[in-house]
VOGU-3710 file (C-alpha; in Angstrom, 3 decimals, decimal comma):
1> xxxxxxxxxx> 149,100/183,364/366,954  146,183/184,753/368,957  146,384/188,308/367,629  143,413/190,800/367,181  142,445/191,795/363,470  139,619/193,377/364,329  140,092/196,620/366,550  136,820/196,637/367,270  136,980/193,068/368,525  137,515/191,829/372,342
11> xxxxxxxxxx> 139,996/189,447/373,713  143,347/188,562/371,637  146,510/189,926/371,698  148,090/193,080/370,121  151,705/192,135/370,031  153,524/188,668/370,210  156,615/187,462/370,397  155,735/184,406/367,961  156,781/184,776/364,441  154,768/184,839/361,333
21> xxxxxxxxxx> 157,667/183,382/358,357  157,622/183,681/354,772  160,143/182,229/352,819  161,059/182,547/349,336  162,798/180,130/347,043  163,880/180,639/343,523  167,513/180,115/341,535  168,089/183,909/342,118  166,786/184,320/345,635  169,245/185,709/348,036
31> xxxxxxxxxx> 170,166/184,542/351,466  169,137/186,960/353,375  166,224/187,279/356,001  164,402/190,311/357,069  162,903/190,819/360,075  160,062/193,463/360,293  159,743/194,148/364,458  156,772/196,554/365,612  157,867/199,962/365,885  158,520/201,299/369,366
41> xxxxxxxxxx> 155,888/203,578/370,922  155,714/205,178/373,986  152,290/205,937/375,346  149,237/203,125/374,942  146,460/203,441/373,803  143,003/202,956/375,946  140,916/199,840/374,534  144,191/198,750/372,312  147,720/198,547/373,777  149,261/198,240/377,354
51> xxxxxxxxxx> 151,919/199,514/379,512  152,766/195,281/379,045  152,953/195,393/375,089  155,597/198,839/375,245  157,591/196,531/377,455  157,205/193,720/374,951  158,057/195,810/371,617  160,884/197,468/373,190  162,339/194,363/374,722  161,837/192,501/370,820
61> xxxxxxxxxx> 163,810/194,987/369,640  166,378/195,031/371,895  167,307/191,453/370,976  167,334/191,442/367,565  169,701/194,606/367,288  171,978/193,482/369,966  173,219/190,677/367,694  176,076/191,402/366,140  175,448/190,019/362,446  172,081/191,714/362,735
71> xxxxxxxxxx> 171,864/195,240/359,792  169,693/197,618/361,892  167,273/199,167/359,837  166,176/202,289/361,782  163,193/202,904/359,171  161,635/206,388/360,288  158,978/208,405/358,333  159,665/211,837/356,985  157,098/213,436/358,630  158,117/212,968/362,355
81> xxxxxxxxxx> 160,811/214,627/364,184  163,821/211,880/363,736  166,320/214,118/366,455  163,333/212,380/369,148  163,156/208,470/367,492  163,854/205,849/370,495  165,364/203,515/367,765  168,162/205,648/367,245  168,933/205,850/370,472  168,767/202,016/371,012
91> xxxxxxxxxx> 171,025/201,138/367,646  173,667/204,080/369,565  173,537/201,797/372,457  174,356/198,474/370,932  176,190/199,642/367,798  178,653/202,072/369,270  181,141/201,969/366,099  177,839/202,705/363,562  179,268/199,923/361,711  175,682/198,159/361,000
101> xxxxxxxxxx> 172,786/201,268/361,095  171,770/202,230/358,041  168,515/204,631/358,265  165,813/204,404/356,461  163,776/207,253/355,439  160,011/206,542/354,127  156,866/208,324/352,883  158,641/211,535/351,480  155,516/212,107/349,567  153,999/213,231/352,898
111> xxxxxxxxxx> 156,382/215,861/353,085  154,597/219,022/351,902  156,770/222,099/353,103  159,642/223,374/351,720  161,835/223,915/354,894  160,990/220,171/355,664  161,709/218,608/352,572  164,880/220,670/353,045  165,383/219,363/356,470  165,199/215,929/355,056
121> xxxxxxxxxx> 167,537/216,650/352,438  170,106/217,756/354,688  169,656/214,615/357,036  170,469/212,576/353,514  173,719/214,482/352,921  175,004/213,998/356,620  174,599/217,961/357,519  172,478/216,787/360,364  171,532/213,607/362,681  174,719/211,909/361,158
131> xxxxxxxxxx> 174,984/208,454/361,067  178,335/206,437/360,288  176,307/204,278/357,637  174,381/207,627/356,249  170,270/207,675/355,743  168,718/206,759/353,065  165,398/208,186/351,152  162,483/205,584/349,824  159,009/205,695/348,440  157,141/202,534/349,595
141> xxxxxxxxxx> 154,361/201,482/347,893  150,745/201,635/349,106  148,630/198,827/350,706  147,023/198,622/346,899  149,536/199,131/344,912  151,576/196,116/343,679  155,669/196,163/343,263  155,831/196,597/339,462  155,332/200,518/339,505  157,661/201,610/341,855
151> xxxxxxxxxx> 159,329/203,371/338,979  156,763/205,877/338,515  156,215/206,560/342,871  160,263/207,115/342,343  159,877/210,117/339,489  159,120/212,264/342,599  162,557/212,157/343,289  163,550/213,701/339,852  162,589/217,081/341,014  163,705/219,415/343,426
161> xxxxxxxxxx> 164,600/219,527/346,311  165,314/215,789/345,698  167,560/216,040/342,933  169,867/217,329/344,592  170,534/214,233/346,579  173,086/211,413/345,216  171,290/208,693/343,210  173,153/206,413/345,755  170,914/207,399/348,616  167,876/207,603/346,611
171> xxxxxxxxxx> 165,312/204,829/345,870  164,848/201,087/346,201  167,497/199,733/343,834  169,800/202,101/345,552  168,951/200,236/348,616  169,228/197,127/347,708  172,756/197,800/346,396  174,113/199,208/349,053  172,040/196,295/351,502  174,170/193,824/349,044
181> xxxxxxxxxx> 177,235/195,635/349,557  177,121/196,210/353,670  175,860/192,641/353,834  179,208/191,148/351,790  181,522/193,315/354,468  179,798/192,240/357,511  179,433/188,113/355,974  183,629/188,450/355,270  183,680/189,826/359,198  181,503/186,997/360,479
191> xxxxxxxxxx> 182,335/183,805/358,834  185,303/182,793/360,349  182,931/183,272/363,626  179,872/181,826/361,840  181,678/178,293/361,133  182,982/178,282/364,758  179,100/178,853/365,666  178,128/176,134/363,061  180,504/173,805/363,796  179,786/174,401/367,543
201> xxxxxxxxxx> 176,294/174,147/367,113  176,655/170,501/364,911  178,318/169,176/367,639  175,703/169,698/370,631  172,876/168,292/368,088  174,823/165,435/367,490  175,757/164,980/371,174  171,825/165,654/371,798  171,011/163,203/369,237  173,840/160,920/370,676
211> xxxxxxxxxx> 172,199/160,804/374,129  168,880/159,521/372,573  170,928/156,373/371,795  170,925/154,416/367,805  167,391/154,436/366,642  164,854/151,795/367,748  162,140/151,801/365,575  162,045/147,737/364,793  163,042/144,863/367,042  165,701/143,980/365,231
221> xxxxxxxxxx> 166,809/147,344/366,237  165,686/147,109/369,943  167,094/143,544/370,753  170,836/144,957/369,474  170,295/148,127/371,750  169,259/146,343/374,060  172,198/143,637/373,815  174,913/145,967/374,023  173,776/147,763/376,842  173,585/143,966/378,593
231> xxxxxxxxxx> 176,965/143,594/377,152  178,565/146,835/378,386  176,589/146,334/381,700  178,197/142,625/382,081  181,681/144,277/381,703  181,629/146,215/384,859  180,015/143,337/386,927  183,464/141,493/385,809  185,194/144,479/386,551  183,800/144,837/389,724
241> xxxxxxxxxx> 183,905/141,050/391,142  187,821/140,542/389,505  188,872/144,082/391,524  190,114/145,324/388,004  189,140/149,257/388,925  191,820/150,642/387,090  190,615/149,924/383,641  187,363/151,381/384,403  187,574/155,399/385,482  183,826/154,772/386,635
251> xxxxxxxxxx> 185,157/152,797/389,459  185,667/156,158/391,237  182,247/155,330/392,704  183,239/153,492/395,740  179,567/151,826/395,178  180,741/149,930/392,194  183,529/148,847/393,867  182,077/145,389/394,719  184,277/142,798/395,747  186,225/145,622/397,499
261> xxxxxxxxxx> 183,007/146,420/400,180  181,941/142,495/400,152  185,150/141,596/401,683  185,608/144,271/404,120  182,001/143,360/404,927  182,501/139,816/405,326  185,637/140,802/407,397  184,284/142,906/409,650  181,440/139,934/409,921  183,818/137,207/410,845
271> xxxxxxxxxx> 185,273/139,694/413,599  182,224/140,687/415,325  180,781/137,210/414,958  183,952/135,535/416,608  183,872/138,439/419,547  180,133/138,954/420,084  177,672/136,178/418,941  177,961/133,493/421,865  175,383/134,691/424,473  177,795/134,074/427,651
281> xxxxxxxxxx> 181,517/134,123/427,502  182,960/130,972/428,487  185,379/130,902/431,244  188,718/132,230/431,162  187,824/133,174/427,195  186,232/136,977/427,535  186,302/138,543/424,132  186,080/142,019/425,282  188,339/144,507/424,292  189,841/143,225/420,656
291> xxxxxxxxxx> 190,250/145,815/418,447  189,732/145,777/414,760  192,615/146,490/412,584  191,238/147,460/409,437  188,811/149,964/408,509  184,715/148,992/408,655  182,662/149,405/405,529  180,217/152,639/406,250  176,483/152,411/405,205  174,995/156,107/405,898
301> xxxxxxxxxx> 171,501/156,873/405,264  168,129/155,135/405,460  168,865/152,246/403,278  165,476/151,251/402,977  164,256/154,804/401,850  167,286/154,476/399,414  165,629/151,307/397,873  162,053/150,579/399,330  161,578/147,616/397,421  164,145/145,511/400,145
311> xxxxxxxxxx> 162,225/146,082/402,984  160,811/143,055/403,022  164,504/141,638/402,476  166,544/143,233/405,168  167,402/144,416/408,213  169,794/146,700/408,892  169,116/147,992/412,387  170,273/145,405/414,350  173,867/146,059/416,594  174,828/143,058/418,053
321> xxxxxxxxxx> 176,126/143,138/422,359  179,264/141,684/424,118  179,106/138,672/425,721  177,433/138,253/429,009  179,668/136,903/431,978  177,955/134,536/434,249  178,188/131,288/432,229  178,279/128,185/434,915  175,784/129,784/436,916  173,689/129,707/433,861
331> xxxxxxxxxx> 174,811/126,122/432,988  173,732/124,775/437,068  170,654/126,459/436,588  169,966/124,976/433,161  170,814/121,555/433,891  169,107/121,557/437,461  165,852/122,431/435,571  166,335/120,040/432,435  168,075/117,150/434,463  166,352/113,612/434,448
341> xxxxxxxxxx> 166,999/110,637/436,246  170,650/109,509/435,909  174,174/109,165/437,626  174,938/112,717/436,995  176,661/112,206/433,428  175,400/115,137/430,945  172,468/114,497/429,102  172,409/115,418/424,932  168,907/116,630/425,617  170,699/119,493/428,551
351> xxxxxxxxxx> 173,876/119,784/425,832  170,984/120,517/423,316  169,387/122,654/425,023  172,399/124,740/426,460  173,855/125,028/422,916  170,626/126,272/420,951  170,679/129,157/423,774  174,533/129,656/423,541  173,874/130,300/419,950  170,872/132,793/419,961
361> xxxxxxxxxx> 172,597/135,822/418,587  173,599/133,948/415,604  170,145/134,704/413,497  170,460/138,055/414,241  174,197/139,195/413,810  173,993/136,917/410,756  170,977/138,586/408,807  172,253/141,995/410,108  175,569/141,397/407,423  174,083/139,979/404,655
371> xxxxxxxxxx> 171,534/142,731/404,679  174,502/145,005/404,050  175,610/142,867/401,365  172,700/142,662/399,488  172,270/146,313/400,048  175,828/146,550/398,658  174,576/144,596/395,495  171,441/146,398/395,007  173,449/149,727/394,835  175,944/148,333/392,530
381> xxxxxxxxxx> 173,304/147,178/390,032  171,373/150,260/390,256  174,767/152,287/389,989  176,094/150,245/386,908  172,607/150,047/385,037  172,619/154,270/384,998  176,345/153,939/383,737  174,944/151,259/381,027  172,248/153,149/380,070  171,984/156,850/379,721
391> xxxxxxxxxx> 168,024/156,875/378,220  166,260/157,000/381,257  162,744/155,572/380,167  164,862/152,555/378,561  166,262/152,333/382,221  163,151/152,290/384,254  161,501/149,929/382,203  164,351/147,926/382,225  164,898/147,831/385,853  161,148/147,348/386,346
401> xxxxxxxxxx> 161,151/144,348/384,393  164,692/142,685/385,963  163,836/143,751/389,481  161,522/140,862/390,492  163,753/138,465/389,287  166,525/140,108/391,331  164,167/140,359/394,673  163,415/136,843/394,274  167,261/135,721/394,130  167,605/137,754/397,354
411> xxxxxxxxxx> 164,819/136,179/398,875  165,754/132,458/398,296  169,374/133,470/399,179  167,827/134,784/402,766  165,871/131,366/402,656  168,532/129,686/402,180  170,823/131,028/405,097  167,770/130,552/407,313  168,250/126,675/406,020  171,699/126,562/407,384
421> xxxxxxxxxx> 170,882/128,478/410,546  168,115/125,499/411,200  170,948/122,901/410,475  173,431/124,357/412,689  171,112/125,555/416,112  168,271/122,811/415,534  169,995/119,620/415,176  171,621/117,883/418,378  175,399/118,780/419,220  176,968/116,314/417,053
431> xxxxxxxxxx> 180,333/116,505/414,866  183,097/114,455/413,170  185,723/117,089/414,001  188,954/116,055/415,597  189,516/119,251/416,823  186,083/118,678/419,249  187,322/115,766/421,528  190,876/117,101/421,499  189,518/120,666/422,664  187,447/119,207/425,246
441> xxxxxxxxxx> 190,133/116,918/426,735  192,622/120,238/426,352  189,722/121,755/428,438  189,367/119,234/431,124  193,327/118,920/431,593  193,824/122,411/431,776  190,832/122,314/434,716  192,500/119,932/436,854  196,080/122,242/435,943  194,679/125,239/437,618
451> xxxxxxxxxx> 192,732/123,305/440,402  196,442/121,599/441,379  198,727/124,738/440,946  198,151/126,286/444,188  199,385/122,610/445,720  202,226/122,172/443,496  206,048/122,393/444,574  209,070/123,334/442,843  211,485/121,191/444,623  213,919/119,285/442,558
461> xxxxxxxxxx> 212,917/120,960/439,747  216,034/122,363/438,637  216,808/125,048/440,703  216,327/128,332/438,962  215,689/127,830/435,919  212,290/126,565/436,870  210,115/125,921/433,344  206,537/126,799/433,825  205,025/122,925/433,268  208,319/121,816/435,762
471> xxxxxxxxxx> 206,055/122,104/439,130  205,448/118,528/441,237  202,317/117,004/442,482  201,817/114,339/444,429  199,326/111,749/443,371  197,617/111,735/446,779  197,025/115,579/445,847  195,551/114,282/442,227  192,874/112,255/443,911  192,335/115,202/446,504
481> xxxxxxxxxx> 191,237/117,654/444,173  189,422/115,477/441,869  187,428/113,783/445,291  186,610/117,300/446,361  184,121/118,399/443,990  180,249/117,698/443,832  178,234/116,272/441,437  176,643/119,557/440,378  179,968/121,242/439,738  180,914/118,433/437,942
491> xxxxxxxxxx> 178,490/118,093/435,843  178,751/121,660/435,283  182,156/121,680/434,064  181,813/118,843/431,444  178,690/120,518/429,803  180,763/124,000/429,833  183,634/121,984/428,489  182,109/120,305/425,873  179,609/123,474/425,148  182,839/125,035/424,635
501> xxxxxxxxxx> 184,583/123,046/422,559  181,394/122,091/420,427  180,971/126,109/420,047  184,376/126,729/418,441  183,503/123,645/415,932  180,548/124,988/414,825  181,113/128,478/414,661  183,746/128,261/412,235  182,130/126,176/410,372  179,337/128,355/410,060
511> xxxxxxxxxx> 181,494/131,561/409,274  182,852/129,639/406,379  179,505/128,705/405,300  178,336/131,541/405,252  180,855/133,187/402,905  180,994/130,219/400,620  177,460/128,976/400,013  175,706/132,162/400,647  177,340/135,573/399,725  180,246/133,450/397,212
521> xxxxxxxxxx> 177,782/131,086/395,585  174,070/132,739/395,939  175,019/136,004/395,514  178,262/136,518/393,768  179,366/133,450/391,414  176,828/131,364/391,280  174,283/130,439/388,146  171,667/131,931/390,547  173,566/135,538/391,341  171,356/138,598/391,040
531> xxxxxxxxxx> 174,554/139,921/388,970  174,026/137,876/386,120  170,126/139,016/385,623  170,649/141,497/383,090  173,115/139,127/380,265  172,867/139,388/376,130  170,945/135,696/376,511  168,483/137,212/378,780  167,783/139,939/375,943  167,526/136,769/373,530
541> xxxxxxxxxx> 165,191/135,365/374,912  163,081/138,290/375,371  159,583/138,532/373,074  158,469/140,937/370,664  156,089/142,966/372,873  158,577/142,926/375,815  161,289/144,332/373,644  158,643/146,697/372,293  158,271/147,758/376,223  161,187/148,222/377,148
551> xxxxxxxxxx> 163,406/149,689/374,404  160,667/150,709/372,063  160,964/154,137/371,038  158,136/156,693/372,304  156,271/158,814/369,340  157,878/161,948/370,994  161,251/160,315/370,979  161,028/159,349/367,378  160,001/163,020/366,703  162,809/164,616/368,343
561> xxxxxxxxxx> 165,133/162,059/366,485  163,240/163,268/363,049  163,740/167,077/364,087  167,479/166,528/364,984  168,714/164,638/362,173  166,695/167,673/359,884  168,605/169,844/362,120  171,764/168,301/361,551  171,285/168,405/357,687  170,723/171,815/357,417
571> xxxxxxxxx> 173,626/172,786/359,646  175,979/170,250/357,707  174,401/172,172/354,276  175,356/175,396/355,964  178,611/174,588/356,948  179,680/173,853/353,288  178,437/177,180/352,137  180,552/178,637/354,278  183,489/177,039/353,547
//
C-alpha cells in the first residue's frame, strides 16, 4: 500500500485511500463490516502530513458517512473538548434526522478531574451535546493488552461518578447490544432497497458478462461462436439482398439497406450513361436537358479515408460531361485523315476507328458506378459484421482475416468489367442485332425525308385534313436531292448513320451487362460474391490455430469472465439472504 511505518523514514505515504481487509469467518460470526477511517485533523504536521492528506481524510470520510446504510461511529476521546469535534459536525450534515450516529466515547481512564468526569457524565445522560442516538462510554484496551480482560479495564466503571450512568450506555457488551439492535432497525429499513440494489446490480454483471459473449476457452467452443456469429451475419445479407427490412429493426441503417442503394445506383447509372457517355451527340438526338425522376443515392465523405484499404479498387472522383455537339465535322475530319484508296464507300477500319472514340467515356463513367457499389458493399459488410459481433477483438481479427479474400473478389470483379469494356470498344463494329440494319435504314430514310420536305407539295392531298406523311414529291425531285450531294458528305452521313445505329446496339447491351454479369453475378448472387465470405462452412473449414486467432479468448478476457461469474455468485448468495 506504500505507507510509511517508520516516522523517521523518507518517501511513502501517510494516508491512502486503498484498503487494508480482514475478514472473519466462523458459525457465529456476524455480518457486519467495520470500517476504521483516519480521524480528521486540522493542522499538518512538518516532516509528516500535508495540507493534501487533510483533504484526503476529510474527503474518506465524507463518503463513507454519506451512505445511507452506513452506522456513523463518531468515536471521540474523553479528554478533548467534543462541543469542537469536526465529525460531529459532518454526521449533522449528512444525517439530519440522527437516525444512524451513535457516539462513541473512549479512554475515560484519562479523565482525571472531577468536573470532567462530570462533564462526561452529563454528555452520557443527554444533559449536554445531545445526540438523537445518545453517546456511549468505553474502555478500549491497550496496544498490549489482549481482549480477554476487558472485564477488569470495565470495574472502573463500578465507581463513581460512573455509576451513576445506565449499564446500557456503559461498556463493550453494552455496545455491541445496542450495535445489534440499531443494525436490525436500519437492515428492516433497507432491504426492500437492498434487493432492488442486488437485483439491479445482478443484472449489469450479467449484461457485462453477456457482452463478453459464451466462453471460448477450447475450439470446440470457438468454432460454435464463431458459427453463429457467421450464421446471424448470413441472415442480414439475405435480409438485405431480398429487401425484407421490416423483420430486421437494424435496417434503420440506410447502409444495410443493400439492394435498396444498388438499384438506385444502377438506376441512376443507366440514366447518366444513356444521356452522357457518347463523346458527340449525334444529330438531331441531343440528350441535354432530361431530368431524373427519382431521387440519386448520396455518398458524403472521403470514401477512401472511410475504408483505405479500396484505394487501390476505386474511383470515386470522376463526374462524367454532356455530350459535345459538332459530330459530322468530327466524322469528315476523321475519315479524311483515315481514308484509303476506294470509291468512297466507308471503310470498317474509319467505322472502327470512329466508334472506339465515340465510346471513350465509357471506361470512365463505368468504373465511376461500380466504385460506388462496391463502396456500398464494403459499408454493408463492415456495418453488419459490428451488428454480428459485439466483441470487438473477435471483430478485428475477424475482419482482418476475411478482408483479403473480399479485396480480391473486388479486384477480379473490376478485372472482369475491364474484360467486357475490351470486348465492346476493341473489337470491330460488328453485331447480329436486327434492330442495327433496321435503325440505320430508319436513319437514311428519314435523311432523304428532311432533305425533300422543303420541295414537297400538298396538292391533292386531301384538302384540310392534310396527315403529316400525306406531302407529294416528284421523282425528278428524288434524284435531285440525292444527285446534289458530294462524296464527302456522303460518306459522312453513312458512317454517322451507321455509328449511330451501331451505338444504340451496343450501349444497351453493355448497360445490361453490366448489371447482370458484374454487380448481379460478381458481386451480389454469384458463388464468387464478397457477401458470402464470412458463411458457417467458411468457419468449418477453418484450422485449429486460426480459430485460436481469431476467437480465442485473451488471458485478461478469461480473467474478467472468472471475476464476473465470482461476482455473480456472491450477489445470487446475497440475494437469497435477503429474501
Amino acid at each position: 500500500m506504500g505507507i510509511r511505518t517508520n516516522p523517521q523514514a523518507k518517501g511513502g505515504k501517510v494516508f491512502t485511500e486503498d484498503i487494508l481487509k480482514i475478514e472473519i469467518c466462523g458459525p457465529r460470526a456476524d455480518y457486519l463490516t467495520v470500517i476504521d477511517v483516519p480521524g480528521i485533523f486540522r493542522n499538518p504536521t512538518e516532516g509528516i502530513t500535508t495540507k493534501d492528506d487533510m483533504a484526503l481524510v476529510r474527503n474518506m470520510v465524507i463518503d463513507y458517512i454519506k451512505d445511507t446504510r452506513t452506522i456513523i461511529l463518531a468515536v471521540l476521546p474523553c479528554n478533548v473538548d467534543i462541543a469542537n469535534q469536526e465529525i460531529l459536525t459532518l454526521a449533522e450534515e449528512y444525517d439530519k434526522k440522527g437516525e444512524r450516529t451513535l457516539g462513541i466515547l473512549t479512554k475515560p481512564d484519562l479523565v482525571p478531574e472531577p468536573s470532567a468526569k462530570d462533564t462526561i457524565c452529563s454528555i452520557v445522560e443527554a444533559k449536554k451535546k445531545q445526540l438523537t442516538l445518545g453517546y456511549y462510554v468505553v474502555r478500549s484496551r491497550g496496544a498490549d493488552q489482549d481482549d480477554e480482560g476487558y472485564g477488569s479495564r470495565e470495574s472502573m466503571f463500578l465507581v463513581k461518578p460512573w455509576s451513576r450512568l445506565p449499564r446500557a450506555r456503559v461498556g463493550v457488551q453494552a455496545l455491541r447490544a445496542r450495535l445489534g439492535e440499531l443494525l436490525g432497525v436500519m437492515a428492516k429499513r433497507e432491504f426492500p432497497k437492498m434487493r432492488k440494489d442486488v437485483n439491479d446490480m445482478l443484472r449489469k454483471v450479467e449484461e457485462e458478462r453477456d457482452n463478453l459473449g459464451p466462453s471460448r476457452k477450447d475450439e470446440y467452443e470457438q468454432r460454435v461462436f464463431l458459427s453463429s456469429i457467421a450464421g446471424k451475419f448470413q441472415d442480414l445479407v439475405r435480409a438485405g439482398l431480398e429487401a425484407q427490412y421490416t423483420h430486421h429493426p437494424v435496417f434503420d441503417d440506410s447502409k444495410l439497406r443493400l439492394i435498396t442503394q444498388v438499384v438506385g445506383l444502377t438506376d441512376v447509372f443507366n440514366h447518366d450513361f444513356t444521356r452522357k457517355a457518347a463523346l458527340r451527340n449525334f444529330i438531331n438526338r441531343s440528350s441535354q436537358g432530361t431530368e431524373l425522376d427519382f431521387p440519386r443515392i448520396n455518398f458524403s465523405g472521403n470514401i477512401l479515408e472511410e475504408f483505405p484499404e479500396l484505394d487501390d479498387i476505386i474511383k470515386c472522383d470522376h463526374e462524367a460531361q454532356y455530350p459535345l455537339d459538332g459530330i459530322m465535322g468530327w466524322i469528315k475530319d476523321l475519315y479524311l485523315s483515315s481514308r484509303g484508296m476506294g470509291l468512297g464507300a466507308v471503310s470498317d477500319v474509319v467505322l472502327a476507328s470512329a466508334w472506339r472514340e465515340q465510346s471513350k467515356k465509357w471506361p470512365d463513367i463505368t468504373h465511376a458506378f461500380m466504385s460506388k457499389i462496391i463502396a456500398s458493399i464494403h459499408r454493408f459488410l463492415t456495418s453488419a459484421l459490428e451488428l454480428c459481433c459485439t466483441d470487438s477483438s473477435v471483430r478485428e481479427a475477424l475482419w482482418d482475416t476475411l478482408q483479403e479474400d473480399v479485396l480480391l473478389r473486388y479486384k477480379s470483379t473490376i478485372s472482369f468489367l475491364n474484360y467486357l469494356l475490351a470486348v465492346e470498344r476493341d473489337n470491330k463494329p460488328y453485331t447480329l442485332n436486327r434492330f442495327f440494319n433496321q435503325s440505320r435504314q430508319e436513319a437514311h430514310a428519314n435523311r432523304v425525308a428532311d432533305n425533300l420536305r422543303d420541295v414537297a407539295t400538298t396538292q391533292g392531298c386531301g384538302g384540310s385534313l392534310i396527315k403529316p406523311d400525306d406531302y407529294r414529291v416528284s421523282l425528278a425531285q428524288i434524284k435531285k436531292s440525292t444527285q446534289t450531294k458530294s462524296n464527302l458528305e456522303d460518306v459522312a452521313e453513312r458512317l454517322h448513320d451507321d455509328l449511330y445505329s451501331y451505338y444504340e446496339v451496343a450501349q444497351k447491351r453493355f448497360i445490361d451487362n453490366v448489371w447482370t454479369q458484374v454487380v448481379s453475378h460478381r458481386l451480389l448472387d454469384g458463388p464468387e460474391t464478397p457477401l458470402n465470405v464470412f458463411t458457417q462452412e467458411w468457419v468449418i473449414s477453418l484450422s485449429s490455430e486460426q480459430l485460436k486467432m481469431i476467437a480465442g479468448e485473451s488471458a485478461s478476457v478469461r480473467e474478467q469472465r472468472l471475476m464476473l461469474d465470482r461476482k455473480i455468485e456472491d450477489l445470487k448468495e446475497a440475494k437469497k439472504i435477503l429474501t
